[in-house]
C-alpha positions as CSV (number, residue, x, y, z in Angstrom):
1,X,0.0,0.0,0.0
2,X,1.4,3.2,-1.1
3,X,1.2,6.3,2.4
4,X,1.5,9.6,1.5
5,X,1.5,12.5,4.3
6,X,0.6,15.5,4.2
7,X,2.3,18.0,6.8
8,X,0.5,21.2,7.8
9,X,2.4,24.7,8.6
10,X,1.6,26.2,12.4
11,X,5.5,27.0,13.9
12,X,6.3,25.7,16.6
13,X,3.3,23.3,16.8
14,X,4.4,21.7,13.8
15,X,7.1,20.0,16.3
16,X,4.3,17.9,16.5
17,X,4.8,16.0,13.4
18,X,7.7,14.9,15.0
19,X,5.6,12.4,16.8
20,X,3.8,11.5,14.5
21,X,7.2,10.3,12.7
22,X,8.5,8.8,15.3
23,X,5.1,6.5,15.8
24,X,4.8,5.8,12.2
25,X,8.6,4.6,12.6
26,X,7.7,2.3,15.4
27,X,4.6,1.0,13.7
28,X,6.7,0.0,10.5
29,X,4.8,2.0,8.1
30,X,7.1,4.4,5.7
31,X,5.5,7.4,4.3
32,X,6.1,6.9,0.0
33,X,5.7,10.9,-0.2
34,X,5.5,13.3,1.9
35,X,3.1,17.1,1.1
36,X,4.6,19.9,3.3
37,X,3.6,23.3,4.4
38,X,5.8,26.2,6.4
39,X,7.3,24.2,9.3
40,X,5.4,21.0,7.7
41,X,7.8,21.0,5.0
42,X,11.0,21.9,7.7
43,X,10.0,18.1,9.4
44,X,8.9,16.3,5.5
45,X,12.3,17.6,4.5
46,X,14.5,16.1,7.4
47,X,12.0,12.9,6.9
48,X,12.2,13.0,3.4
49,X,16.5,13.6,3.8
50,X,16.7,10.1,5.5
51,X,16.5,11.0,9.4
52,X,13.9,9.2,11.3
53,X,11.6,10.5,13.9
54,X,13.8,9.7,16.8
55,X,16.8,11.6,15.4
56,X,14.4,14.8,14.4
57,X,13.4,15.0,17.9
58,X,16.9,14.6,19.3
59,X,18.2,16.8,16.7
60,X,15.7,19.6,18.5
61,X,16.1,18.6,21.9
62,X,20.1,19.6,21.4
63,X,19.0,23.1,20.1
64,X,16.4,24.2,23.2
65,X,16.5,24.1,26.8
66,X,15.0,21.1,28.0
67,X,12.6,21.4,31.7
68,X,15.0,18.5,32.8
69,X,18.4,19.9,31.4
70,X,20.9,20.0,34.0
71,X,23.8,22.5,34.7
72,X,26.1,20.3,32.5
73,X,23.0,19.8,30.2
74,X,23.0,23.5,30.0
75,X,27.3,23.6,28.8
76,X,27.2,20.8,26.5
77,X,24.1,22.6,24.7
78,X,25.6,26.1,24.7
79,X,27.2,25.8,21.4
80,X,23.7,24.7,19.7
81,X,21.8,27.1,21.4
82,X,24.2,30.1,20.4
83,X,23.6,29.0,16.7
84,X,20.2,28.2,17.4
85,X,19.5,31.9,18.6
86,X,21.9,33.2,16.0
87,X,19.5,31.9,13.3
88,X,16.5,33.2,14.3
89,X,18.1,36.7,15.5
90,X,15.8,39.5,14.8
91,X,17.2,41.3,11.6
92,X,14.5,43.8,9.9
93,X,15.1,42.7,6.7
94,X,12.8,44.3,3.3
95,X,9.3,42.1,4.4
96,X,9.7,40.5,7.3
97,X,11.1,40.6,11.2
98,X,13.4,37.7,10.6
99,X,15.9,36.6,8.2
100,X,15.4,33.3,7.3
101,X,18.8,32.5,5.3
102,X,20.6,31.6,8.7
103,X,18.2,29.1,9.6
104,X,18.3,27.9,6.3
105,X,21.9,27.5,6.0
106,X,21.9,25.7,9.2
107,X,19.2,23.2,8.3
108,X,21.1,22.5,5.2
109,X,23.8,20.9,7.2
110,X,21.1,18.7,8.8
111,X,19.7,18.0,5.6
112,X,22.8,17.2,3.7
113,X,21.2,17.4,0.7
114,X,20.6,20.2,-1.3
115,X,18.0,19.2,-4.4
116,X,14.7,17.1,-4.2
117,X,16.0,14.8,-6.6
118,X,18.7,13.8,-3.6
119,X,15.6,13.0,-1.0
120,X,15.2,9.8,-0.2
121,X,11.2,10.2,-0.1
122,X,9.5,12.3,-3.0
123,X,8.6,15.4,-1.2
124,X,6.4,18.4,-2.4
125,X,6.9,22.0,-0.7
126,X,3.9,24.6,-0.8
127,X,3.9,28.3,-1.0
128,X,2.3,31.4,-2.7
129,X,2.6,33.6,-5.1
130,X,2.2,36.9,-3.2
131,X,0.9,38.8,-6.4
132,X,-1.4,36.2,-8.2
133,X,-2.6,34.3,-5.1
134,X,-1.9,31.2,-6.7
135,X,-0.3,28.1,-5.2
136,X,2.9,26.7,-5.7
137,X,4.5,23.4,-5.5
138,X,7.8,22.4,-5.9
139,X,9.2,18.6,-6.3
140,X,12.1,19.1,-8.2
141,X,15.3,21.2,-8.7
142,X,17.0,23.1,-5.2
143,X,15.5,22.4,-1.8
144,X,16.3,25.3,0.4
145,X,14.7,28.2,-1.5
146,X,11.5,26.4,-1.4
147,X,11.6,25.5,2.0
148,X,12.6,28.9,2.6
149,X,9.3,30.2,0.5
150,X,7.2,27.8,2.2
151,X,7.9,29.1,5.4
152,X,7.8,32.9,5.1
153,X,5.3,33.6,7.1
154,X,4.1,37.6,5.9
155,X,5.2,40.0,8.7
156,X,7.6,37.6,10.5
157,X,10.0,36.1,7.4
158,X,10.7,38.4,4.3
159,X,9.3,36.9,1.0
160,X,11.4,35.3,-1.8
161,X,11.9,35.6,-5.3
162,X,12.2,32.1,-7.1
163,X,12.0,32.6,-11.0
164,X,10.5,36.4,-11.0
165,X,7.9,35.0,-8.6
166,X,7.5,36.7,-5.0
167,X,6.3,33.8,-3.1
168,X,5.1,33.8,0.8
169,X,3.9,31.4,3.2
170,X,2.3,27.8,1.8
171,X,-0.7,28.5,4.2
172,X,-1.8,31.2,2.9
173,X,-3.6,28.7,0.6
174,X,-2.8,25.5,1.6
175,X,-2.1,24.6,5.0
176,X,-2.7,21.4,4.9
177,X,-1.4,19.6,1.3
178,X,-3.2,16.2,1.5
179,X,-5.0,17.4,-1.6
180,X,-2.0,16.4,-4.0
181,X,-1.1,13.3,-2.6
182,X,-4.8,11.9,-3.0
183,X,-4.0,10.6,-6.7
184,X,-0.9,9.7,-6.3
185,X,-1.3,7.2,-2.9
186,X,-4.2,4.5,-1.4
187,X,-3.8,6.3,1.6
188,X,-3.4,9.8,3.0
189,X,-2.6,11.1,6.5
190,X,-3.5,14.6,6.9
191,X,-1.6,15.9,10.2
192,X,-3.3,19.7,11.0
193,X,-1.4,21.6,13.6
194,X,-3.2,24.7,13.1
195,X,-4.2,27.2,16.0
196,X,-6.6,26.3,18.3
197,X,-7.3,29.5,20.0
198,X,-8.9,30.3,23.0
199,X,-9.5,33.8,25.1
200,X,-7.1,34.9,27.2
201,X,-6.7,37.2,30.1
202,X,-6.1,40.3,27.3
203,X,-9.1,40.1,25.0
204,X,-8.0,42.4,22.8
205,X,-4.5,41.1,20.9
206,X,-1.6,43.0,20.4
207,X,-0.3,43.8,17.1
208,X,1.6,41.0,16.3
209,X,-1.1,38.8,17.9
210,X,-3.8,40.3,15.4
211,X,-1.5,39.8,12.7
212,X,-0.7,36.0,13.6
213,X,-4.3,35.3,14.6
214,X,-5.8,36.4,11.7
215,X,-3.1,34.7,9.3
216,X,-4.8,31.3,11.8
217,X,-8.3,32.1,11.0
218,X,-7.8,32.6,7.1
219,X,-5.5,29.5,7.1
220,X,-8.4,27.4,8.8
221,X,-11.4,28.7,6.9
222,X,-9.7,27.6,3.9
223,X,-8.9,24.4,5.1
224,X,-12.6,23.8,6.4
225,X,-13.8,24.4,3.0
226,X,-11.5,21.9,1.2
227,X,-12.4,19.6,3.7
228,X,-16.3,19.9,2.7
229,X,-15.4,18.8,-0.4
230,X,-12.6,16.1,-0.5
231,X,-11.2,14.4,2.8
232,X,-8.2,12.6,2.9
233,X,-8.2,8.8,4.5
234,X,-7.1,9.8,7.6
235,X,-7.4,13.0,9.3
236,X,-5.2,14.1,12.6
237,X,-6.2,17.3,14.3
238,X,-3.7,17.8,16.7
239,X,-5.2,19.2,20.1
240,X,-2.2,21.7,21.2
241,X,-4.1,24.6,22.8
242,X,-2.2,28.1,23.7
243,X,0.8,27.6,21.1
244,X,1.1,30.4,19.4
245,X,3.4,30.0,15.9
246,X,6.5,31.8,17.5
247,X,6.4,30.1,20.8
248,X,9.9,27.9,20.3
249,X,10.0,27.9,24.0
250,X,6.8,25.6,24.3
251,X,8.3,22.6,22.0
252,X,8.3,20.4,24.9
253,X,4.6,21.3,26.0
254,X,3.8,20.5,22.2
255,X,5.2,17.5,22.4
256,X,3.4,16.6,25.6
257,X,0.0,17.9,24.3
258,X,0.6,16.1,20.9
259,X,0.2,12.2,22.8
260,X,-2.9,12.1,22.7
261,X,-3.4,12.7,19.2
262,X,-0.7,10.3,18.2
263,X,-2.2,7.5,20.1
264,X,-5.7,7.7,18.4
265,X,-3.7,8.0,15.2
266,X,-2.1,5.1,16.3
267,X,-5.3,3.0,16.8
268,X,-6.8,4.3,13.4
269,X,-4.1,2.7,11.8
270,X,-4.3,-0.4,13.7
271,X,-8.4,-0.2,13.3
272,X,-7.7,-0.3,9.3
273,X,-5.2,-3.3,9.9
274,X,-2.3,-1.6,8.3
275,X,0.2,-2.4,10.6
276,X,3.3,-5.0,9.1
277,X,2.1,-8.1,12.1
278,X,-1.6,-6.9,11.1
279,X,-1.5,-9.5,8.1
């Protein structure tokens, strides 16, 4: 049976699709292609490179500070963290809060691979065309700029110009990409980390806040929509409540609130007798 997976953008709450990984690993079930969008197509891309789940997770785990992480936790760390903060250091570039090309070189090094065609796992990257509002995939040719398109989140990263196009965030039209794996696999896993907001003790959001919540309820009106008219096989809805797309302090309170998603995940696939000792 050919899997495809389709990874939705929502920052730092797409550290949950680490889990996800990391159970489909443990299950035995490989993902043929992988759809990603914003920090969907961060995880589909070290995936897709050839790490597995385990080594994604530990690969973040050495870059923030863990609620366990002792003094000499702390020292062996301090190099990662240094480059970890370097990357995302606020620089006010043309469009955007936050240069993106550190990260980006940085995750290249991870990645060790710098085109598509060197993935092990197909892998398709979303983003938009700022000017026509049109979507755009990639599958072949470089891997960073896409990844670096997908994930520009308007306000925060600056846009970027790929072939006289000036593309933005994937989201903005697609935030969850199961749509283009549904001809091309028998099943699809949708994973949606989007927003799940709730009132807090300031009704009225800041700037920034308005700008990131509103980008949240565009991203899942569209999604709702698609959803009325094609579903994909199996749909995951990850319950991670007061994350907001920046927080890269919460990743282990993602991870936490991401279990219990991953374990009904876990006994859908196991309902549909998918697993390898299933047969």
């Amino acid at each position: 049976m050919k899997i495809g997976l389709a990874l939705g953008g929502g920052g730092v709450r797409g550290m949950a699709h680490i889990a996800v990984l990391e159970a489909l690993d443990e299950l035995g079930l490989r993902p043929n292609i992988i759809a990603g969008t914003s920090m969907g197509a961060i995880v589909g891309a070290l995936y897709a490179s050839g790490m597995d789940g385990r080594a994604i997770r530990q690969l973040v785990q050495r870059h923030i500070i863990l609620k366990d992480d002792k003094l000499r936790d702390l020292f062996d760390k301090k190099g990662n963290l240094l480059k970890w903060v370097q990357a995302f250091s606020i620089e006010f570039s043309r469009g955007g809060l936050i240069s993106s090309d550190r990260f980006l070189h940085y995750l290249l090094n991870e990645i060790q691979k710098t085109t598509f065609e060197d993935l092990e796992i197909p892998l398709l990257v979303i983003a938009t065309d700022y000017w026509t509002a049109e979507e755009v995939v990639f599958e072949k040719g470089d891997l960073l700029p896409a990844i670096q398109a997908s994930m520009a989140v308007p306000g925060v990263f600056a846009p970027v110009s790929i072939d006289e196009r000036v593309l933005v965030d994937g989201g903005v039209v697609n935030l969850v990409p199961y749509d283009h794996l549904l001809e091309r696999t028998d099943l699809t896993i949708a994973i949606d980390v989007g927003r799940i907001r709730t009132i807090g003790e300031e009704p009225i959001p800041s700037a920034l806040e308005s700008v990131l919540g509103t980008f949240d309820i565009m991203q899942t009106a569209a999604l709702t929509d698609k959803m009325r008219h094609r579903k994909p096989d199996i749909y995951v809805r990850m319950e991670i409540h007061d994350v907001r797309m920046l927080d890269f302090g919460k990743v282990e309170e993602v991870f936490q609130q991401a279990k219990p998603s991953v374990e009904a995940l876990r006994k859908e696939l196991a309902n549909r007798k998918l697993l390898p000792d299933a047969d």
